[in-house]
VMD Tcl script that draws the C-alpha trace (Angstrom):
set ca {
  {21.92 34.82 3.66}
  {20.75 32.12 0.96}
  {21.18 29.01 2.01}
  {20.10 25.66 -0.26}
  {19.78 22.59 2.37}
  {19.74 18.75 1.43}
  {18.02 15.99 3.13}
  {18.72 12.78 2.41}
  {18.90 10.86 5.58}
  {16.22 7.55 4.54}
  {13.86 7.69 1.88}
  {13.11 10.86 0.77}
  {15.26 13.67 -1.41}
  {15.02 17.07 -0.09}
  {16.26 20.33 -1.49}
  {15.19 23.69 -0.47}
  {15.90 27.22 -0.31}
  {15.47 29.52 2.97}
  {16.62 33.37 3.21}
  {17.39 34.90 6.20}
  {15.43 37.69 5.41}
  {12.84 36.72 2.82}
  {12.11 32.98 4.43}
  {11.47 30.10 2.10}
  {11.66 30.40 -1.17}
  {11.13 27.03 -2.82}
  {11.29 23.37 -1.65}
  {11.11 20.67 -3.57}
  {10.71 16.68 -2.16}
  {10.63 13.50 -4.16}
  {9.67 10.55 -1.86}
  {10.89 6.95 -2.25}
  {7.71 5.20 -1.58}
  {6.55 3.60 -4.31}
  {10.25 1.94 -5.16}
  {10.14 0.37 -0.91}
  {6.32 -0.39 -0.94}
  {7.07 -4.07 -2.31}
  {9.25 -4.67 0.51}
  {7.58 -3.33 3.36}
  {10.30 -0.90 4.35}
  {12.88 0.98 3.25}
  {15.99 -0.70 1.24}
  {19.06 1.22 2.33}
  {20.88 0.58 -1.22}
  {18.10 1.24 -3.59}
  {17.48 4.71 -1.54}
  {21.11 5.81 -2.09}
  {20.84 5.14 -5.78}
  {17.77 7.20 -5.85}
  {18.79 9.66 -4.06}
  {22.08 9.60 -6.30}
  {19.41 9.89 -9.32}
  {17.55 12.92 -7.66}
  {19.56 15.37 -5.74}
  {20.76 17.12 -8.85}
  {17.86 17.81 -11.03}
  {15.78 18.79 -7.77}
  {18.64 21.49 -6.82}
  {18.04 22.93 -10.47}
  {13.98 22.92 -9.63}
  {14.19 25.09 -6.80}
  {16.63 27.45 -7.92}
  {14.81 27.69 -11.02}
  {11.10 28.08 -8.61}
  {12.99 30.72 -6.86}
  {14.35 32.66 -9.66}
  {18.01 31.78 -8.28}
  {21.18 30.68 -9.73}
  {24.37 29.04 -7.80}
  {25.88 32.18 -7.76}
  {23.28 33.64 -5.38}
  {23.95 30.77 -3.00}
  {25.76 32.16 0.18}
  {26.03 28.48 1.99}
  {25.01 24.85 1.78}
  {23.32 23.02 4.75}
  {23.36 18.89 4.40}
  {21.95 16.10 6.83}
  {25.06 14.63 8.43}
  {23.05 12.08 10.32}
  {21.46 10.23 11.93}
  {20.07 8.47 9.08}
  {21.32 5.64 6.79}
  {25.02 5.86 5.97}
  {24.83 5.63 2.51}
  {22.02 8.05 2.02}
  {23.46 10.39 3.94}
  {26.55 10.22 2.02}
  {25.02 11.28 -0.76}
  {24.09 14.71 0.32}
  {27.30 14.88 1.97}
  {29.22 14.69 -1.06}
  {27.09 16.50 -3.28}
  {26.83 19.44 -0.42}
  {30.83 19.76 -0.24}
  {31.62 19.13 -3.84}
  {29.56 22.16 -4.51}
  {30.34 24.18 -1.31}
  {34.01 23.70 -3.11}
  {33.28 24.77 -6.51}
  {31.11 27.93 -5.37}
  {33.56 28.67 -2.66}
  {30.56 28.71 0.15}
  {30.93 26.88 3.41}
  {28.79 23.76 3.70}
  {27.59 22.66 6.90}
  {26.61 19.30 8.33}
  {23.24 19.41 10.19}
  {21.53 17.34 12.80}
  {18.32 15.51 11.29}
  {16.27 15.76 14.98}
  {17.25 19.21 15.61}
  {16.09 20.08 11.96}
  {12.84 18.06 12.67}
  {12.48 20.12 15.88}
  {13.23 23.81 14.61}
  {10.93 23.22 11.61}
  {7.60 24.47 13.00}
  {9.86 28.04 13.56}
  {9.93 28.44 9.87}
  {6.84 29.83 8.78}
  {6.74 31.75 12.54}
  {8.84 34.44 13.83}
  {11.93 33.11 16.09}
  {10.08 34.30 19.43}
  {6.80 31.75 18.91}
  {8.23 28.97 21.03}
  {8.90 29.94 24.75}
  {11.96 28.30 26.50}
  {12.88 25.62 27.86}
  {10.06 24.12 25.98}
  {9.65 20.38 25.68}
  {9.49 18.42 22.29}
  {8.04 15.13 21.36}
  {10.04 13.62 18.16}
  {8.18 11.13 16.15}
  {8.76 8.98 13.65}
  {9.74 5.95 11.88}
  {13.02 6.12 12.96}
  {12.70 7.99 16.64}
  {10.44 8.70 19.47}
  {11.68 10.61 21.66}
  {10.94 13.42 24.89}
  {13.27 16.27 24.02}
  {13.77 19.23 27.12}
  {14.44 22.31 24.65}
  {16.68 24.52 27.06}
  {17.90 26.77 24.53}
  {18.61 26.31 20.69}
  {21.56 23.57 20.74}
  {20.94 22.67 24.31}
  {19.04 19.64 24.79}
  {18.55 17.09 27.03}
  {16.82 13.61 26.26}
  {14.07 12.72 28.84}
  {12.84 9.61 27.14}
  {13.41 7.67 23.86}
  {12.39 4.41 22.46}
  {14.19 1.52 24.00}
  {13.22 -0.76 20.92}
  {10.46 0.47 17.73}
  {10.06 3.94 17.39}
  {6.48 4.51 16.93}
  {6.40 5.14 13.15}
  {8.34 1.64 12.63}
  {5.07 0.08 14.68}
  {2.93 1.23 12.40}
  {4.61 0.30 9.68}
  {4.62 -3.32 11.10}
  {1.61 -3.39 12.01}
  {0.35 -1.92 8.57}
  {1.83 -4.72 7.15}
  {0.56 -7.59 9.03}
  {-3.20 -5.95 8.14}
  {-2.00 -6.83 4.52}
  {-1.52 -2.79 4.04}
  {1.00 -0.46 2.01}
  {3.52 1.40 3.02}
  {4.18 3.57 4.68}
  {1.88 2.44 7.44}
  {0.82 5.30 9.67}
  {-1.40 6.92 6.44}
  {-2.78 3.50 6.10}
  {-3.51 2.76 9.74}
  {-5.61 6.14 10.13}
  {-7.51 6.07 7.55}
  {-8.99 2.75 8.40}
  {-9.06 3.40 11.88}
  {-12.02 6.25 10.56}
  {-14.50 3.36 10.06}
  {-12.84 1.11 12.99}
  {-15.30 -0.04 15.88}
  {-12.92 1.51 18.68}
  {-14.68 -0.35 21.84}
  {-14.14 -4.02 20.15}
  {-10.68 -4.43 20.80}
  {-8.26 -3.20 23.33}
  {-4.70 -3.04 22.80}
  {-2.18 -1.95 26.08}
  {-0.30 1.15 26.38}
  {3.41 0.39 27.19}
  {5.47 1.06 29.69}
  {2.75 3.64 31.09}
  {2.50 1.54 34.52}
  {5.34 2.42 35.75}
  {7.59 5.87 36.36}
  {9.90 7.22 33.77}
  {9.38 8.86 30.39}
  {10.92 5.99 27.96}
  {8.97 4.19 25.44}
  {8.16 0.71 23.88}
  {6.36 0.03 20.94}
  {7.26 -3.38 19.95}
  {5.33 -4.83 22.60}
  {2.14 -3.04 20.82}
  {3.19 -4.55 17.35}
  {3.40 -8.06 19.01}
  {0.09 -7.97 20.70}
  {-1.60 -7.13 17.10}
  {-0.01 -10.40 16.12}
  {-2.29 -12.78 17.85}
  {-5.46 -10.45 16.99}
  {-5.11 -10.53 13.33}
  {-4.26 -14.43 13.60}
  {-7.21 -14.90 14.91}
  {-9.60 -13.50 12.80}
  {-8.24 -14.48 9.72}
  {-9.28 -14.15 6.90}
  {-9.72 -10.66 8.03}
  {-12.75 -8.65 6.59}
  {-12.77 -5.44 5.85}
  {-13.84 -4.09 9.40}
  {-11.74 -6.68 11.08}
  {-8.72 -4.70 9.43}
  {-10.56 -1.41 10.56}
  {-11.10 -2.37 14.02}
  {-7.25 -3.96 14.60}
  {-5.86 -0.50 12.85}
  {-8.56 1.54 15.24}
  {-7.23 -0.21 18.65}
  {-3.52 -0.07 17.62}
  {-3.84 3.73 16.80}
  {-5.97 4.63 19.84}
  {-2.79 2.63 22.28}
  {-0.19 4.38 20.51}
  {-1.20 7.57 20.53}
  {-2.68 7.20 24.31}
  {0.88 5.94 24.67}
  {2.24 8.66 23.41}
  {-0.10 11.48 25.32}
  {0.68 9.96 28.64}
  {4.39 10.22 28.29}
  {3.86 14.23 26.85}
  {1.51 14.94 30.15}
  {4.79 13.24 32.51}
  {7.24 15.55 30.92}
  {5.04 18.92 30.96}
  {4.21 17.78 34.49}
  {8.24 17.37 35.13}
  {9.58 20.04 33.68}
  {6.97 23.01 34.15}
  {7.19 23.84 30.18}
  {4.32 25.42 28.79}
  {4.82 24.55 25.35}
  {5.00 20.76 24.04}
  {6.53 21.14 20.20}
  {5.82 17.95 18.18}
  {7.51 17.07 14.62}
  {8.25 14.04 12.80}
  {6.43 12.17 10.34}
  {3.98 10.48 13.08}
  {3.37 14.37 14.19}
  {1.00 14.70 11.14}
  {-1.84 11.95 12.76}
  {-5.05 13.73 13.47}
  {-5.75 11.43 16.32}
  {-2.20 12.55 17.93}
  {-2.66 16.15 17.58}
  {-6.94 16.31 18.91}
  {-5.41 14.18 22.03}
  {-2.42 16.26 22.49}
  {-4.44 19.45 22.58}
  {-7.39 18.13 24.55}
  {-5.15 16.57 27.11}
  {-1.89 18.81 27.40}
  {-1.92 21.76 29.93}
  {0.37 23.16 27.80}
  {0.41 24.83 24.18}
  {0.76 22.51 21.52}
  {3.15 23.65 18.62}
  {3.74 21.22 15.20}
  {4.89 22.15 11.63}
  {2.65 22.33 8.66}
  {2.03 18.87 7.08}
  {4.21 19.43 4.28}
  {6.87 20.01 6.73}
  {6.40 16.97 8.91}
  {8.02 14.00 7.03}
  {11.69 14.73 6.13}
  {12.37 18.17 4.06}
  {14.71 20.16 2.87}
  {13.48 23.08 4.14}
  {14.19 22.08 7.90}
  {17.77 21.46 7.10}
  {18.44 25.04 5.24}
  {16.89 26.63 8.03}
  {18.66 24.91 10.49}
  {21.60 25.88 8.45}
  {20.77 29.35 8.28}
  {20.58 29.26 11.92}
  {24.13 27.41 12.73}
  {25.84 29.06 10.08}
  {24.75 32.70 11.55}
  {25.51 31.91 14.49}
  {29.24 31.30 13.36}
  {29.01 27.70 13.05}
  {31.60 26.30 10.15}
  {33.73 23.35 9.37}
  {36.00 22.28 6.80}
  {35.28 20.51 3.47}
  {36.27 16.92 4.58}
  {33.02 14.51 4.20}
  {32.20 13.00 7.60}
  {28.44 11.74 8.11}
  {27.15 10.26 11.75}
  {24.34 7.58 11.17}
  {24.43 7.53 14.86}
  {24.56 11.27 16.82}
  {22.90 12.03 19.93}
  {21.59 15.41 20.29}
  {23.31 15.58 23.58}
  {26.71 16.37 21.63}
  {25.31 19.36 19.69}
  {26.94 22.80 20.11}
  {24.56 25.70 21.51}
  {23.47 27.82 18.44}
}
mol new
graphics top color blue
foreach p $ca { graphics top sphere $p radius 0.5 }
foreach p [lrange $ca 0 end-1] q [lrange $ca 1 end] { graphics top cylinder $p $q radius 0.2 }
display resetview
């Protein structure tokens, strides 16, 4: 079964081609970047107009990288949220206007299951061991998945305010960085002094498996005020401490929910699932086996969506060719696969 998935939930345009039987056959990705780095973040109507611009001439790419035509398409897989409404629109509409015309069924797919299922495409479907736990991060969500089976999922912790990626981002920016700001924060936390400053590591004092990572942002705030003009290692030793709390942050949390569920697999994804920092601590400090993507399937892809698709859609999944997109969807509501 061919099936071409879309992602186009924020900032970045992602088509891509997965086989049931072959595997993936072309991706291709056009990121937003350098049209939000002026502002800091991402503008939700200037991504919908790119991804407006986009979404056709990268379907052509990779069915042209492939050797494929529309004809050889057996289904279409979209992100139906969460994400930004507009963005996700996009795909919608493009995904069921050309389910219609190729008579294919077109499928709306969950953006954090996608994330979650994407280091099972380049391994074979018995790699991850269930119930498994995952850790989703991003700049839009952090959160402590329990992986019971493929569609059944229960959320041990989530962000009650920034999701980590977001932090960095804010933090990147008030150490005069681009965007987006995890990149930038690692590589100057390479020449950073770690033992100068100490930043705190939220909401690990007390029980539970939610995070915080606005607190972290705020407590930057005062540092950098008071060492500016920052030099060039005052930058490196703020972006150092923040990374080092966040990520600590983030290992305590994964250690509680091995620790509370028994699993003996942690999967991480998400665009924040690419630091180096996160992944050495993770596998240093986990009793458990630590399972992630390759980088070029951490940030958001299209390849994660068609094989979530593929997965849904043999599994029976359908639904009709009205557009409906959920910028808010809890995984809780999914249907087992």
């Amino acid at each position: 079964m061919l099936i071409l998935g879309i992602e186009s939930s924020c900032d970045e345009t992602g088509l891509a081609l997965y086989d049931s039987a072959a595997g993936l056959l072309a991706q291709a990705l056009h990121s937003q970047v350098a049209l939000h780095a002026d502002y800091g973040g991402v503008v939700p109507e200037l991504a919908s107009r790119d991804h407006v611009r986009k979404i056709s001439p990268l379907t052509q790419r990779v069915l042209a990288d492939a050797g494929k035509t529309l004809d050889d398409i057996d289904g279409i897989a979209y992100t139906a949220g969460p994400g930004l409404m507009g963005a996700l629109l996009v795909g919608a509409s493009f995904a069921k206007s050309l389910a219609w015309s190729l008579e294919v069924p077109a499928l709306g797919i969950h953006h954090m299951e996608a994330q979650l299922l994407a280091p099972l495409i380049d391994r074979q479907s018995d790699a991850l061991k269930l119930p498994f736990v995952a850790l989703l991060v991003s700049g839009g969500h952090t959160q402590l998945v329990h992986v019971k089976n493929f569609g059944d999922y229960d959320i041990l912790g989530e962000s009650v305010d920034d999701a980590a990626g977001e932090a960095f981002d804010k933090t990147a920016k008030l150490l005069g960085l681009g965007y987006p700001g995890g990149p930038q924060i690692a590589a100057q936390a390479e020449h950073g002094d770690p033992q100068r400053f100490r930043f705190p590591r939220p909401m690990t004092d007390r029980p539970g498996l939610d995070f915080s990572f606005s607190g972290l942002k705020t407590h930057a705030l005062p540092t950098i005020q008071a060492l500016t003009p920052l030099s060039a290692q005052d930058v490196a030793d703020v972006a150092v401490a923040f990374e080092i709390a966040a990520v600590a942050t983030l290992v305590i949390k994964c250690r509680r929910a091995i620790a509370q569920t028994g699993a003996s697999q942690l999967v991480i994804a998400g665009g924040v699932s690419a630091n180096t920092r996160l992944r050495t601590e993770l596998e240093s400090k986990l009793d458990a086996e630590v399972v992630y993507a390759p980088l070029n399937l951490c940030t958001d892809n299209g390849a994660m969506i068609a094989y979530a698709g593929a997965l849904r859609l043999l599994g029976g999944a359908s639904e009709n060719l009205s557009i409906t997109t959920r910028p808010r969807w809890p995984m809780t509501e999914l249907a087992a696969i």
